[in-house]
C-alpha positions as CSV (number, residue, x, y, z in Angstrom):
1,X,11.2,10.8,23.7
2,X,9.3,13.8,26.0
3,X,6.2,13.3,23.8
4,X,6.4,10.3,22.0
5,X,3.9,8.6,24.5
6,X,1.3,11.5,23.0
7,X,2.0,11.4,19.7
8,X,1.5,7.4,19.7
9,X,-1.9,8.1,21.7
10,X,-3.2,10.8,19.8
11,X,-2.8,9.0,16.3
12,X,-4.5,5.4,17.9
13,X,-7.4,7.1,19.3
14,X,-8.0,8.5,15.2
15,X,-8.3,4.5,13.9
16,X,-10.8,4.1,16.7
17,X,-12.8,6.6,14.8
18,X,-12.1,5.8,11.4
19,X,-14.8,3.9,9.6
20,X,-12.4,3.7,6.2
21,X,-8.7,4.9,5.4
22,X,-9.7,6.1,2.1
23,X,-7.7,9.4,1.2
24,X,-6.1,9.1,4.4
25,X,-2.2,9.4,5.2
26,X,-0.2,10.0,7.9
27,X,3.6,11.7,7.7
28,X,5.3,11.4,10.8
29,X,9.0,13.3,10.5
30,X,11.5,12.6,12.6
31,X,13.3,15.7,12.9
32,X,17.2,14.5,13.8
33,X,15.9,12.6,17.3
34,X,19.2,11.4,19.1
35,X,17.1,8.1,21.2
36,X,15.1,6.0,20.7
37,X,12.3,7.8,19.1
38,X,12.6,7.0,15.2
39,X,12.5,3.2,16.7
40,X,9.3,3.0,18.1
41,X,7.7,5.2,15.6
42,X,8.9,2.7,13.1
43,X,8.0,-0.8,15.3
44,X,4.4,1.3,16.7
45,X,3.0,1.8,13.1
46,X,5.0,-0.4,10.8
47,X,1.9,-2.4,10.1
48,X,-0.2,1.0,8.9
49,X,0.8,1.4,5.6
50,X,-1.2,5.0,5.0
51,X,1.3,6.1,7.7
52,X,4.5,7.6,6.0
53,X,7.6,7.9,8.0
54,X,10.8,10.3,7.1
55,X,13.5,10.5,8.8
56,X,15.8,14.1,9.2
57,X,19.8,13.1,9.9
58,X,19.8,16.3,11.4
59,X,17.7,18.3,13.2
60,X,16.7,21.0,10.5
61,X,13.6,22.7,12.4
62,X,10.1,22.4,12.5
63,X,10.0,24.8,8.9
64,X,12.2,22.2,7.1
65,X,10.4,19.0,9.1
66,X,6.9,20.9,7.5
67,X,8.3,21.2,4.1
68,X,9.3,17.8,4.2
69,X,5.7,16.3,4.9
70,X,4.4,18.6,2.5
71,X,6.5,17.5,-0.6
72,X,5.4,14.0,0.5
73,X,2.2,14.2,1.1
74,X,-0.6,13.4,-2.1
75,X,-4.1,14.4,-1.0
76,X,-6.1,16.9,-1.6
77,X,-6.0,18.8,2.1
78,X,-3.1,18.9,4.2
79,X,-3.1,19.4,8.4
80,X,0.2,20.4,10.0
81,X,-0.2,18.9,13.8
82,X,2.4,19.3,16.5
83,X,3.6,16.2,18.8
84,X,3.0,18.2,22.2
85,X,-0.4,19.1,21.6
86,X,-3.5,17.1,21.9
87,X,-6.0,16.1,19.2
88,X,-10.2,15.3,19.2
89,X,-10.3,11.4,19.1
90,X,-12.4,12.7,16.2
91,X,-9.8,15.0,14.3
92,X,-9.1,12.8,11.2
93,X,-12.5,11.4,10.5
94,X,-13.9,14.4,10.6
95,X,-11.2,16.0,8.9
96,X,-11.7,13.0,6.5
97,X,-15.5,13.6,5.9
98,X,-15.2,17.2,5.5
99,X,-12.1,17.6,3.0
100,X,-13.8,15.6,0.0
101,X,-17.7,18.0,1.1
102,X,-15.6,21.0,1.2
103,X,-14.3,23.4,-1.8
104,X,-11.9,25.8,-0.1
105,X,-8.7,27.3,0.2
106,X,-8.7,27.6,4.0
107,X,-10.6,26.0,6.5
108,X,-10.2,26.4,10.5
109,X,-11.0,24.6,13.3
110,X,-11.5,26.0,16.7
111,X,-9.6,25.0,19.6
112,X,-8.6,25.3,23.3
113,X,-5.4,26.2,25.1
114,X,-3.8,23.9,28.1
115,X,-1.6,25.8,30.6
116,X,0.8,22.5,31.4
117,X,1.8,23.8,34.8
118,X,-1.5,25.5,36.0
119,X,-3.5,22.9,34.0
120,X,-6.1,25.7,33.3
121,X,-8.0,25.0,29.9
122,X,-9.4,28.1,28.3
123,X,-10.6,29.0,24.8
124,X,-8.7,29.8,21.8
125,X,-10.4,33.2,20.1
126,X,-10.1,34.7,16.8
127,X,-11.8,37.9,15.2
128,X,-13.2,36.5,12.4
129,X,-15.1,34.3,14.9
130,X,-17.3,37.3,15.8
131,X,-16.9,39.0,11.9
132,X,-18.2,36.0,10.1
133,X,-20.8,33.2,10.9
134,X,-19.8,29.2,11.3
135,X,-19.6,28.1,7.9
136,X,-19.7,31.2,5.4
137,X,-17.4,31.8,3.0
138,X,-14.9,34.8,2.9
139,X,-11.7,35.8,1.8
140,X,-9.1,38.4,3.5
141,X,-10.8,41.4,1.7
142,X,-13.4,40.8,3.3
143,X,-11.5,42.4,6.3
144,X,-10.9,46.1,5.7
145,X,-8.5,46.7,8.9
146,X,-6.3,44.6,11.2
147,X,-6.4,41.4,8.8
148,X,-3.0,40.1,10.6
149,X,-5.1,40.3,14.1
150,X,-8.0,38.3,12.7
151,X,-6.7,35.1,13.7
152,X,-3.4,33.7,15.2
153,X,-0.7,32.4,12.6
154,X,0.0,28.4,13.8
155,X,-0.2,26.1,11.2
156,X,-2.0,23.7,13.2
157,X,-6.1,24.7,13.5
158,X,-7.1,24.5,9.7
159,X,-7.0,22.4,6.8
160,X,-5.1,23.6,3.4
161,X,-5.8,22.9,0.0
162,X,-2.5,21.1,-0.8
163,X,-3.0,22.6,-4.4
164,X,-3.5,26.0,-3.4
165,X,-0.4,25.8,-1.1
166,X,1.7,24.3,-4.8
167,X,0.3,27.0,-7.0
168,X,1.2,30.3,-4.9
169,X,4.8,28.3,-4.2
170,X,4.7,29.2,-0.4
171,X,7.1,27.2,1.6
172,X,7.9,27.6,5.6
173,X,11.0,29.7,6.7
174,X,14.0,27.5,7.1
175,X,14.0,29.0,10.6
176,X,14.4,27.7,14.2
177,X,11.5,29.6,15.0
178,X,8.1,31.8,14.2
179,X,8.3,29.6,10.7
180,X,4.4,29.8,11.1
181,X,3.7,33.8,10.4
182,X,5.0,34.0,7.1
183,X,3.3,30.8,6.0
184,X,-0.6,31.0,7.1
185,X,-0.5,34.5,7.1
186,X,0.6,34.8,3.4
187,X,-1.3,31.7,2.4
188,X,-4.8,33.7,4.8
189,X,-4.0,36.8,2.0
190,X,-4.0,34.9,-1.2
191,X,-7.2,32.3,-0.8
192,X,-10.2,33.4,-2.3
193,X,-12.1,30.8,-0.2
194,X,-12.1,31.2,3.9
195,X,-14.3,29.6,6.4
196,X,-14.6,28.0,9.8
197,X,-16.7,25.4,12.1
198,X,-18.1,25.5,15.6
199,X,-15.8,22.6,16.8
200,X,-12.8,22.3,19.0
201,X,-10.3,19.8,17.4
202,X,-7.1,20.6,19.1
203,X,-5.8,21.6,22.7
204,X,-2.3,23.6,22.3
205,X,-0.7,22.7,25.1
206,X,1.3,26.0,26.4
207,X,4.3,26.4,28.7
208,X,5.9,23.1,27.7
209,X,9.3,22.9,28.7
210,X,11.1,21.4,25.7
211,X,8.6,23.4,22.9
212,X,9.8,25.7,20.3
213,X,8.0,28.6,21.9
214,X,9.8,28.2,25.2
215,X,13.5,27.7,23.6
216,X,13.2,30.9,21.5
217,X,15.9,32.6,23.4
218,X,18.0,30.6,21.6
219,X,16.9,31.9,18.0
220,X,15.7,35.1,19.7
221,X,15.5,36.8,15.5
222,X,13.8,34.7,14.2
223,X,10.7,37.1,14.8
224,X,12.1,40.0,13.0
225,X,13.3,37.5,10.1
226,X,10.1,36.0,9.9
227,X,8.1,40.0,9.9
228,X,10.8,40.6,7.4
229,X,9.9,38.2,5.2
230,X,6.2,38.8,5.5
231,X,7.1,42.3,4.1
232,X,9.0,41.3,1.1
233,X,6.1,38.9,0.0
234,X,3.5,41.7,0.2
235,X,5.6,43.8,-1.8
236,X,6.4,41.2,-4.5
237,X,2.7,40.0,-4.0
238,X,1.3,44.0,-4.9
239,X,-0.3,44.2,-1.6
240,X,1.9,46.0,0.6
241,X,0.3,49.3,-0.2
242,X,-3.3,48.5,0.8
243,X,-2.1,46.8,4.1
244,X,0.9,49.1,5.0
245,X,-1.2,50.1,8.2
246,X,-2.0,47.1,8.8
247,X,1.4,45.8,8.5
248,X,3.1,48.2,10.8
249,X,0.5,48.3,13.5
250,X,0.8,44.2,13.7
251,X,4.9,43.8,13.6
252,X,5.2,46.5,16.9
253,X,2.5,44.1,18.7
254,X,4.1,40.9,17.4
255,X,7.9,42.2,17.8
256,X,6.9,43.6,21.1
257,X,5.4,40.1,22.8
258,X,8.5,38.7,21.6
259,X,10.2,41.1,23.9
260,X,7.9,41.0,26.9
261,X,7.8,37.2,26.9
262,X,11.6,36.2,25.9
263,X,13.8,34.7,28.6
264,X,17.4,35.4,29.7
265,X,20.0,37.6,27.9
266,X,18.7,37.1,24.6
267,X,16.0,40.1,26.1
268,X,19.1,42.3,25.3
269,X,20.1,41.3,21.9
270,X,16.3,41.2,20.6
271,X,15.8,44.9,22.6
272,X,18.2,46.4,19.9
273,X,17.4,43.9,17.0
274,X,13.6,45.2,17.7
275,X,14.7,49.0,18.0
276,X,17.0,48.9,14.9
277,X,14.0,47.1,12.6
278,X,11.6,49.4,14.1
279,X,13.5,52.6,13.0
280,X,14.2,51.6,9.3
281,X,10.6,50.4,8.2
282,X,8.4,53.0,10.2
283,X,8.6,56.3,8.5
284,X,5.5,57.8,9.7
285,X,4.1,57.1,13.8
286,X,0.6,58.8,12.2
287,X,0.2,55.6,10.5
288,X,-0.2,53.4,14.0
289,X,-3.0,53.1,16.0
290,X,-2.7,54.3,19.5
291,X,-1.3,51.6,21.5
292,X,1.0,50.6,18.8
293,X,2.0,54.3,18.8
294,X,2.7,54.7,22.3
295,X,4.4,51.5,22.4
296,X,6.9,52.5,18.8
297,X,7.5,55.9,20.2
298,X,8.4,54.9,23.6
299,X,10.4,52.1,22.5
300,X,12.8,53.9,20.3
301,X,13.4,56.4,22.8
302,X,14.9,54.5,25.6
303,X,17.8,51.5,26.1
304,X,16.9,48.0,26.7
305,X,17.0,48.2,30.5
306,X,14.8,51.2,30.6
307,X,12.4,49.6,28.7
308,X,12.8,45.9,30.8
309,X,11.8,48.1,33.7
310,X,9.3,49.8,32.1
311,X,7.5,45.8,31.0
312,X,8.1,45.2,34.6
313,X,5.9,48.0,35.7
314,X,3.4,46.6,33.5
315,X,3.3,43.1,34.1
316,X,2.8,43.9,38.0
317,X,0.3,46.2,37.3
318,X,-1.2,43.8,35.5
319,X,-1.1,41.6,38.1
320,X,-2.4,43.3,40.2
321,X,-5.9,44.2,38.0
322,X,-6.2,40.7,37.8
323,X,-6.0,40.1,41.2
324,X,-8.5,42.9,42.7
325,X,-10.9,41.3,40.1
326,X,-10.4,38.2,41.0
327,X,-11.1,39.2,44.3
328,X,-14.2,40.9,43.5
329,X,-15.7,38.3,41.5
330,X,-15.1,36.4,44.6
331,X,-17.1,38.9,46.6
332,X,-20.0,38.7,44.3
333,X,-20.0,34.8,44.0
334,X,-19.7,34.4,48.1
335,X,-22.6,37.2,48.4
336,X,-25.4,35.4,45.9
337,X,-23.9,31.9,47.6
């Protein structure tokens, strides 16, 4: 029940904005939840009948829960949205006006980012937000270098062409966690059609205390399952050779958060996971750019608690950067005040 209250709000404020329910349905899945929650869901919307309702016996993972509303679903874009996050009262009517206007594989949405404890809003950023203009049209090669750092891989800032999702065959990971890479990434390198708007549709809301992202000590590989994955489709794809740099330079940055932000004692088991992976797919440090190299080639030459110490070096180091320029900034604003 932690955000059933949310999800109830968030998908009431869309009616208010919905001038016809034409093309529209909703698929709420119930993903094995032990109270109460299935219950109201059921009594909240049962007069809606464009909302759709399926219920796990288990609880399968978001991956499976994702699949699930896919095979169920019948229009012609699909939007994978998160309970815990917060939508624009807007979101489905424009989403609504936009799919039938729009003939594209891919299109994203900007958004903003909620710290839950701090409650400090900032802006989500991607790359191609600087490479490409509000509304033009472009396709992955269009982006010679770092294509996996031109946006984040979460499924829930951009509508999908169901089709386009059927044809390629591209299903989530049946994983507990990081089911999102290996989906929008792979989907990102097949569409021929890629654009974006200027408007902020969702808040993620980060630092949640029941979230996937904060429970991944419990499924600590998933990561390297999920990078592993990503690397057999670009080899059965015929694209692994023309983004091999790119590959390797993106799983030590994406293996490595993992490590710098995982809780607990898993730290230990995904320390050697991480070095083992590391070691059997990079033959070549040449191939990395420099902080990737300096990260791979520290990394496989120390233990786990040498490099836990060396993360805590960094992180109050860090920490302390932020804070002398917080404390200039202050300086400045307290001199022109």
């Amino acid at each position: 029940m932690h955000y059933i209250d949310r999800i109830i709000n968030n998908i009431n404020n869309q009616f208010l904005n919905l001038h016809s329910y034409d093309g529209i349905e909703i698929i709420l899945v119930d993903d094995g939840s032990t109270d109460n929650t299935l219950e109201v869901i059921q009594k909240t919307f049962s007069l809606h009948p464009f909302v759709k309702i399926i219920s796990n016996t288990q609880n399968f993972g978001p991956g499976n829960a994702r699949n699930r509303g896919l095979d169920n679903a019948t229009g012609c874009y699909v939007l994978f949205l998160d309970a815990d996050d917060i939508y624009h009262p807007q979101l489905f009517s424009l989403c609504s006006r936009l799919a039938p206007e729009i003939n594209l594989d891919i299109l994203i949405f900007k958004a903003t980012r909620l710290h839950s404890v701090a409650n400090v809003t900032t802006d989500i950023h991607y790359p191609i937000f600087d490479k490409f203009d509000p509304g033009q049209v472009f396709s992955a090669k269009d982006i010679e270098n770092s294509v996996f750092d031109s946006a984040t891989w979460w499924s829930w800032d951009r509508l999908i062409r169901r089709q386009f999702i059927l044809e390629n065959d591209i299903k989530f990971p049946d994983i507990p966690s990081s089911e999102d890479l290996f989906f929008n990434s792979s989907l990102f390198l097949l569409a021929s059609s890629i654009s974006y708007i200027d408007v902020k549709l969702i808040t993620y809301v980060e630092n949640e205390s029941n979230s996937v992202s904060s429970t991944r000590e419990f499924s600590a590989e998933c990561c390297i399952s999920a990078v592993q994955m990503l690397k057999d489709f670009l080899i059965s794809r015929g694209l692994f050779l023309a983004r091999r740099a790119d590959f390797l330079n993106y799983l030590i940055s994406f293996l490595n958060w993992h490590l710098e932000s995982i809780n607990g004692v898993a730290y230990f088991q995904l320390f050697d996971a991480v070095k083992f992976f590391f070691i059997e797919n990079i033959e070549n440090s040449d191939e990395l750019l420099y902080q990737e190299k300096q990260t791979y080639e520290y990394l496989v030459s120390v233990n786990a608690h040498e490099y836990l110490i060396f993360l805590k070096n960094k992180f109050y180091a860090e920490k302390d950067l932020l804070a002398r320029v917080n404390a200039s900034l202050t300086k400045q604003i307290n001199k022109r005040a």
